[in-house]
C-alpha positions as CSV (number, residue, x, y, z in Angstrom):
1,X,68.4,154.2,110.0
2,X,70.0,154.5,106.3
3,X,72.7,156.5,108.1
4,X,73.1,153.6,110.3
5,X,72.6,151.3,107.5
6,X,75.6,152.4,105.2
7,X,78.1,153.0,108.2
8,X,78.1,149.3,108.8
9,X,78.0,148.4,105.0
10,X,81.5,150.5,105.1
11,X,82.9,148.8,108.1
12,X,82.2,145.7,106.3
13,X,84.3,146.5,103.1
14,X,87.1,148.1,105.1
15,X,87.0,144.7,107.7
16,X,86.5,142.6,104.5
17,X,89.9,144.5,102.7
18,X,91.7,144.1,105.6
19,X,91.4,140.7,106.6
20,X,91.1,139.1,103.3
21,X,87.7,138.4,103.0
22,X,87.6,140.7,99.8
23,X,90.6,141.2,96.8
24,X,91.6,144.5,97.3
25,X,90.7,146.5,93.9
26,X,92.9,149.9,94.3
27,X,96.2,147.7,92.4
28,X,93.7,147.9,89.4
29,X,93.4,151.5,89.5
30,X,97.1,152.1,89.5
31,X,99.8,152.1,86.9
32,X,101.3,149.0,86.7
33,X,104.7,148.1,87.6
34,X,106.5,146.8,84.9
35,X,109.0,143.7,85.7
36,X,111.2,142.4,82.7
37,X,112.9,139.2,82.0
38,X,114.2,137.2,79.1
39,X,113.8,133.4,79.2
40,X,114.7,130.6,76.8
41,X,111.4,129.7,75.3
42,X,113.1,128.1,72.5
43,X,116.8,126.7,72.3
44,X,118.1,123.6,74.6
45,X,117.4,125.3,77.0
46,X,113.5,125.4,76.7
47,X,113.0,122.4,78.4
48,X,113.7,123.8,81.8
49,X,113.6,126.9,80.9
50,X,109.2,126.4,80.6
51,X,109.1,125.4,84.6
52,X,110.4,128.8,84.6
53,X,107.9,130.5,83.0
54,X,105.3,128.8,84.3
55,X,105.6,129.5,87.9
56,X,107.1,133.3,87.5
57,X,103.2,133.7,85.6
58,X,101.3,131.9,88.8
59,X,103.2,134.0,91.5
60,X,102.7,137.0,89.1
61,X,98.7,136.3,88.8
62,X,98.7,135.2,92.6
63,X,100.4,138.7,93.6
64,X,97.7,140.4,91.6
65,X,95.0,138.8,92.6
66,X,95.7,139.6,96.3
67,X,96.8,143.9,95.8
68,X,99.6,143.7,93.5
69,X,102.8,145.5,94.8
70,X,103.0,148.8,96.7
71,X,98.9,149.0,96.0
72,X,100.0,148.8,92.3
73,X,99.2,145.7,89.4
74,X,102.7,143.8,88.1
75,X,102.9,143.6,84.8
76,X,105.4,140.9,83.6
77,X,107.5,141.0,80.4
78,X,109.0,138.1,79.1
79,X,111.2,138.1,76.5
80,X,112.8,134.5,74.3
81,X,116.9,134.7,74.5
82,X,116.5,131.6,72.3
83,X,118.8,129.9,75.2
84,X,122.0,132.3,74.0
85,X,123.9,134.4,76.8
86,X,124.2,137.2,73.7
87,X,120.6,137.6,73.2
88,X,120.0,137.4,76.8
89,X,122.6,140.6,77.6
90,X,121.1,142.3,74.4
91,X,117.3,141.5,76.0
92,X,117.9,143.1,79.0
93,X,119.6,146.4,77.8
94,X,116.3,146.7,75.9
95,X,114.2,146.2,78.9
96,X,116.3,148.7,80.7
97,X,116.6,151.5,77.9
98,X,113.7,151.3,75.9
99,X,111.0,149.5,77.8
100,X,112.3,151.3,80.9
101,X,110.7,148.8,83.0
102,X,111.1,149.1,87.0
103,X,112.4,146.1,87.8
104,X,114.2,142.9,87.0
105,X,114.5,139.2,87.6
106,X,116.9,137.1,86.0
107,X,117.0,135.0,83.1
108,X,117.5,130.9,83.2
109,X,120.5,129.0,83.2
110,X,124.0,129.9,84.0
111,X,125.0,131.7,80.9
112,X,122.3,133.9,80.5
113,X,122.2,135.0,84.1
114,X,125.7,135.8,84.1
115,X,125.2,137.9,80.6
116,X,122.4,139.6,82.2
117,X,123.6,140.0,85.6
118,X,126.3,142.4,83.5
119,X,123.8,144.7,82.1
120,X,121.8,144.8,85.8
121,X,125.0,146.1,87.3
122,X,125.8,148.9,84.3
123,X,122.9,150.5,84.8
124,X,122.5,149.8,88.8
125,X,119.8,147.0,88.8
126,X,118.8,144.8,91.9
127,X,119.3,141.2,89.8
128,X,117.6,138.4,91.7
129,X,117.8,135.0,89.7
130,X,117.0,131.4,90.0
131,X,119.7,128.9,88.4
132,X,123.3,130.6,88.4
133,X,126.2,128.4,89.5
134,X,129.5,130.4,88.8
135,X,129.3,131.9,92.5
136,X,133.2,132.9,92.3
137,X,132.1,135.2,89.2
138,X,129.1,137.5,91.0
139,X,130.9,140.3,92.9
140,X,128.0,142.5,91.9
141,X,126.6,143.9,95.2
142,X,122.9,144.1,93.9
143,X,122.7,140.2,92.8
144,X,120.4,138.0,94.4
145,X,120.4,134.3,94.2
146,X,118.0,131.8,95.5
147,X,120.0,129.0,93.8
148,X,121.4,129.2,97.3
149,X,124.6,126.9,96.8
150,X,127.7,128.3,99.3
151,X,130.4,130.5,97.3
152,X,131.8,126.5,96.7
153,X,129.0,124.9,95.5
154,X,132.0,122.9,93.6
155,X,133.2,121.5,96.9
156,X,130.6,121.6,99.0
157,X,127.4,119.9,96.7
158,X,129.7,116.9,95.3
159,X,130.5,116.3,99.0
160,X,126.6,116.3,99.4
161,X,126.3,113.5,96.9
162,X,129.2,111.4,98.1
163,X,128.2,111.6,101.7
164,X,124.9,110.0,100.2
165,X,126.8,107.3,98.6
166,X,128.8,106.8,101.6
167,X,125.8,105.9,103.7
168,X,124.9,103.2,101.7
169,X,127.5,101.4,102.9
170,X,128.5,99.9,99.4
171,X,129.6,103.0,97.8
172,X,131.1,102.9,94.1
173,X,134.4,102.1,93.9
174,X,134.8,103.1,90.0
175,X,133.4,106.7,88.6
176,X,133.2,108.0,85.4
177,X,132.4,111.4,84.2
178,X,130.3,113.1,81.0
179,X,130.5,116.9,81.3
180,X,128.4,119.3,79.4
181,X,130.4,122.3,78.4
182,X,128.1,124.5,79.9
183,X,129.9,127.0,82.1
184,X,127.9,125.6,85.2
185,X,128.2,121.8,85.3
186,X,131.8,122.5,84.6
187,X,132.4,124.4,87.4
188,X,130.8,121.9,89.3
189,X,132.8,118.7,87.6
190,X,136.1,120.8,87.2
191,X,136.5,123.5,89.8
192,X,138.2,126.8,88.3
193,X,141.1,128.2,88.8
194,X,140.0,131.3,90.8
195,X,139.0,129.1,93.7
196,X,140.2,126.4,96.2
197,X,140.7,123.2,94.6
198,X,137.5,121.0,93.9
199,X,135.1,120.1,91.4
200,X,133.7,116.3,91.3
201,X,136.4,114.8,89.3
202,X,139.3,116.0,91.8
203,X,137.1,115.2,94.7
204,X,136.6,111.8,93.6
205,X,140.0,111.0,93.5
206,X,140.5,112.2,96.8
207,X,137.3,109.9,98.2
208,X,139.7,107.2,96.7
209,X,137.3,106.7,93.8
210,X,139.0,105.2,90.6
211,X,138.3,107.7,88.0
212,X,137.6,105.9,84.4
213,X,136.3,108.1,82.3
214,X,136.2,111.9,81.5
215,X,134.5,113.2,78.6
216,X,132.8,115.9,77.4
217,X,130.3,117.3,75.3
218,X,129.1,120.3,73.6
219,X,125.7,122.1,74.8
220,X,123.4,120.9,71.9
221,X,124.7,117.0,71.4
222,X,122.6,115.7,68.4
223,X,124.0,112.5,69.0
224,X,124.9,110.4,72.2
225,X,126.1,107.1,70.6
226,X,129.6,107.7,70.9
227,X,129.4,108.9,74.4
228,X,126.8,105.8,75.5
229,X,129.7,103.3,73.9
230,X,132.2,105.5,75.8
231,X,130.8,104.8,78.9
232,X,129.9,101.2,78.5
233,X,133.4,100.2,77.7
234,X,134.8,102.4,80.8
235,X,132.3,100.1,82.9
236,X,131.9,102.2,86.0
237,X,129.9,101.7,89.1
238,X,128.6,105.0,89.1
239,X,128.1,107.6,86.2
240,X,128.5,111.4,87.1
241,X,126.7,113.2,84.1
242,X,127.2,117.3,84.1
243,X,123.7,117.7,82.7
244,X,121.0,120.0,81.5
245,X,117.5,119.6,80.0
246,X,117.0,116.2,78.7
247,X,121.0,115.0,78.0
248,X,120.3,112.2,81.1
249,X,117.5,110.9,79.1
250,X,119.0,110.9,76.0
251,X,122.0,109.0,77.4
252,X,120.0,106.6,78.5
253,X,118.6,105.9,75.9
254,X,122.0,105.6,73.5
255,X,123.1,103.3,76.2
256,X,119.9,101.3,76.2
257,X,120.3,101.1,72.9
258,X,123.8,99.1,74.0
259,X,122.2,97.1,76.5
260,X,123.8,98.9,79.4
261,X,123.1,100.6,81.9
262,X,125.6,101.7,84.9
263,X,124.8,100.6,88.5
264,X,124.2,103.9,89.5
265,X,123.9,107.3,87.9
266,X,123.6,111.2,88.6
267,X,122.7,114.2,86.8
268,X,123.7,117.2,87.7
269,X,120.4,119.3,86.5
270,X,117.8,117.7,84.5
271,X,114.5,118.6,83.6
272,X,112.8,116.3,85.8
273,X,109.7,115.2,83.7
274,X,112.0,113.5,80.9
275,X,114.6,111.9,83.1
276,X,111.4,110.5,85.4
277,X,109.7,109.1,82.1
278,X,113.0,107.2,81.2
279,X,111.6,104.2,82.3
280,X,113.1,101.6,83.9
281,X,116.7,102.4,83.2
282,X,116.3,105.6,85.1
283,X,115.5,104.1,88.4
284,X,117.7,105.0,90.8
285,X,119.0,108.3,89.4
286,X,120.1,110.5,91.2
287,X,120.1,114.6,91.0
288,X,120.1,118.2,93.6
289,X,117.2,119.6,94.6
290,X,116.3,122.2,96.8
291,X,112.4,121.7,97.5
292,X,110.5,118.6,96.6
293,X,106.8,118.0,97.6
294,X,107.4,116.4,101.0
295,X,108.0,117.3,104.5
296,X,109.5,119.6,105.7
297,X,109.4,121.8,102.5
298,X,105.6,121.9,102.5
299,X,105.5,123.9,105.9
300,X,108.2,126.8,104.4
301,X,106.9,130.2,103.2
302,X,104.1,130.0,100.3
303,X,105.0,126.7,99.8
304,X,100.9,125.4,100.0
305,X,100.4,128.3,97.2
306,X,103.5,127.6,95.1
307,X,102.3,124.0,95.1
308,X,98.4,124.5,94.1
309,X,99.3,127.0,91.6
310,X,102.1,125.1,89.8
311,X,100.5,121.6,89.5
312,X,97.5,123.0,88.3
313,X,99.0,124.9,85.5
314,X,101.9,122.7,84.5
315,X,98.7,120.0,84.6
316,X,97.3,122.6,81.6
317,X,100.2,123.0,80.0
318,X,101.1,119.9,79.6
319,X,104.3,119.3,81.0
320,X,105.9,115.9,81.7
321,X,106.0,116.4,85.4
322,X,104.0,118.7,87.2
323,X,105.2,118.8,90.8
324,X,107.1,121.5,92.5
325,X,110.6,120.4,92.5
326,X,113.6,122.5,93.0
327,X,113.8,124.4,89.1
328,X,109.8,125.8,89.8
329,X,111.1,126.6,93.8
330,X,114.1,128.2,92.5
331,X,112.0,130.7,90.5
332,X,109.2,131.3,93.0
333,X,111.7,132.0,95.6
334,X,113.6,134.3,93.1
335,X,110.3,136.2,93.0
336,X,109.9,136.0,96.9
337,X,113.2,138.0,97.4
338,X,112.2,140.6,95.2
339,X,108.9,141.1,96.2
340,X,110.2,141.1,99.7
341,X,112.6,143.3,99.2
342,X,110.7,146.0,97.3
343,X,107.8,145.7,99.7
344,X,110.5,146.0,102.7
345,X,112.0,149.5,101.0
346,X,108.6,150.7,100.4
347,X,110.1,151.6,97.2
348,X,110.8,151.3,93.4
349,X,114.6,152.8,94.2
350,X,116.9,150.4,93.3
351,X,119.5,151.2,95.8
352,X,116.5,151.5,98.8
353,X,115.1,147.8,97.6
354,X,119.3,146.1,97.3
355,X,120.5,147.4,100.9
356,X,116.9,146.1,102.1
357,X,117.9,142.9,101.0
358,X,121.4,142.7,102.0
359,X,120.5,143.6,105.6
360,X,117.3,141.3,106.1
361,X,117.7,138.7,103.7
362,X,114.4,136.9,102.4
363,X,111.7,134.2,103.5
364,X,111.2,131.8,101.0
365,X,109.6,128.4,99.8
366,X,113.6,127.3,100.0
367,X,114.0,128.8,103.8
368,X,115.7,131.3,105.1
369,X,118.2,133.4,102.9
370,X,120.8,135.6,103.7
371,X,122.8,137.8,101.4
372,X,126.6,138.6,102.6
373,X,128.7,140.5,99.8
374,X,132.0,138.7,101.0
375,X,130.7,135.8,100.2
376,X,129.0,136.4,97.0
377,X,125.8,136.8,98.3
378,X,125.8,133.1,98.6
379,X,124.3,131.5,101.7
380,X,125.4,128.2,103.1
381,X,124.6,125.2,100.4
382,X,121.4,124.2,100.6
383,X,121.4,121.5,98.5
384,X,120.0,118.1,98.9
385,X,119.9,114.6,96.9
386,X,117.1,113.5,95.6
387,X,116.4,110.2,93.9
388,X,114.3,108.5,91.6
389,X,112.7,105.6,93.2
390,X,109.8,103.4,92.8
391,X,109.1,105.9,89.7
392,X,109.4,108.6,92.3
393,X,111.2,111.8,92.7
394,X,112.2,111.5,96.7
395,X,115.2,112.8,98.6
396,X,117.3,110.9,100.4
397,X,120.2,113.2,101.7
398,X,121.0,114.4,104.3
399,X,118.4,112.3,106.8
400,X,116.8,115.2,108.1
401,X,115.5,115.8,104.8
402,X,114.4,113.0,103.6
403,X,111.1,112.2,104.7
404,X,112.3,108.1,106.0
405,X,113.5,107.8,102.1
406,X,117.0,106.1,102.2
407,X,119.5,106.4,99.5
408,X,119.7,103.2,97.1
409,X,122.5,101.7,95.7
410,X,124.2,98.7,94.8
411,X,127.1,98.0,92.7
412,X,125.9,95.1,91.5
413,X,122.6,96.2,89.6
């Protein structure tokens, strides 16, 4: 009978492992694998750059809590770049050489990714990342992006946003433009050289939109005064704003400060809690996003556990805004591919885990990814527009996205 007894106490456990009833405990017994990363905890880039952090930690702990990886616990190493593309390249060279860690995942923002992405391919690294825009730069074969954006994102995400316009029926018939002179937003405002002919500025001409204004800024503006005035004598319809962190709010406010405010506004990518808390001169804004917490993003991979997770610890950590939006799906889905792609390869090789990739692509809160070298391992744009409205992040373009929510605007706010 005690035979008996402890046979099906063992079936139990081994049932109970296999169909989740109980966390498996052998990734505790294991070495852990060691995954390194630099971040911008401080700088102007922190703003963001704490979504970041946030949700890499609660896919990290989720992972753990349900095996680990390859039957092994991930430990995560995070490292402050202090928002500077030098200390980011110098960060990962350290995890590499002296904290030999096993694997990477990228940095955020465009500058430090493409820093990073540098030392990932000297020393062989599979380099998935969240936030890089300079798709004509990233010929490295082991790069991964979930920013997934088209190798034009400069062509093919402004059209996104003036197809949106265009369906109001009214669109803006005056445009002016404040640039960040981050490489990213001016890639996306300007186009570059090494590609076809685009960027928003260009584009906008061609949409027969009177350009009236083109300025630009550096990274850290301590002062947006002079650029609110700018704009309020240029008068446009519609304000294009190549922005990071909390410049949109901050222009806001100088031009508040004026007692203006443009009919309609965008921003290329803000940290959403600040530009949301605005107030009133916000409403309306618009900005890209690539998952929001509405159908049909809530049915993609992990999104129910993404969304759980994050608002429960951005709720803790205080953060402005605590939904998913598309900086803390960019980053889970980051971690997706790699996951996926070691777990695929069965492996810690690098070279095993990259061709995994490149042949199967990933599942991810974002959709579907696929990774083609000829095209920068970019997949077709995925952005969409979302819009602040009724003191709501919603998106609006393209239809099928957005949920009944139509795209506002009016020239004569």
């Amino acid at each position: 009978m005690k035979k008996l007894l402890a046979l099906v106490v063992v079936l139990v456990i081994v049932s109970a492992l296999t169909y989740g009833m109980v966390a498996p405990t052998q990734a505790q017994d294991e070495e852990p694998i060691r995954i390194g990363t630099s971040l911008s905890l401080t700088g102007f880039l922190s703003a963001t750059a704490i979504i970041h952090q946030i949700t890499g930690q609660a896919f990290v702990d989720n992972l753990n809590e349900n095996g680990g990886l390859l039957g092994r616990p991930v430990e995560w190493i995070v490292l402050d770049d202090e928002s500077s593309p030098d200390n980011a390249a110098a960060l990962y060279e350290r995890l590499i050489t002296e904290d030999e860690v096993d694997l990477l995942i990228g940095p955020y923002g465009t500058g430090n990714i493409t820093a990073a992405m540098g030392v990932a391919e000297r020393y062989g690294y599979v380099f998935p990342h969240h936030t890089a825009s300079l798709v004509y730069a990233y010929t490295y074969e082991y790069h991964f992006p979930s920013w997934s954006v088209g190798v034009n994102t400069h062509i093919t995400t402004n059209n996104i946003l003036y197809d949106a316009l265009d369906s109001t029926g009214t669109p803006p018939q005056t445009i002016a433009f404040v640039v960040n002179e981050f490489p990213g937003t001016q890639f996306l405002a300007f186009g570059h050289e090494s590609v076809d002919p685009g960027g928003a500025v260009l584009m906008a001409e061609e949409r027969g939109y009177e350009v009236v204004l083109v300025t630009e800024f550096p990274t850290v503006q301590p002062d947006f005064g002079p650029i609110a005035a700018e704009v309020r004598d240029a008068d446009p319809d519609f304000l294009w704003m190549g922005a990071l962190g909390v410049d949109g709010p901050n222009l806001i406010e100088a031009m508040a400060a004026l007692d203006y405010t443009p009919p309609g506004m965008f921003f290329m990518w803000p940290a959403p809690g600040p530009l949301l808390n605005a107030g009133e001169a916000a409403e309306g804004s618009m900005s890209v996003t690539l998952f929001e917490e509405q159908d049909p993003f809530l049915s993609y991979p992990q999104a129910d556990v993404m969304v759980e997770l994050f608002n429960e610890r951005a709720e803790e950590a205080g953060l402005p805004y605590t939904k998913v939006e598309t900086q803390s799906a960019a980053s889970w889905a980051a971690w997706q591919i790699l996951i996926q792609g070691v777990e695929g390869a069965g492996s810690l090789d690098q070279e095993e885990i990259g061709n995994w990739l490149l042949e199967n692509g990933a599942s991810t809160v974002q959709g579907e990814l696929t990774f083609n070298p000829d095209e920068n391992n970019y997949g077709p744009d995925l952005d969409k527009i979302k819009q602040i409205q009724d003191g709501e992040w919603v998106v609006v373009w393209p239809e099928e996205f957005s949920d009944g929510n139509e795209v506002r605007y009016s020239p004569d706010r």
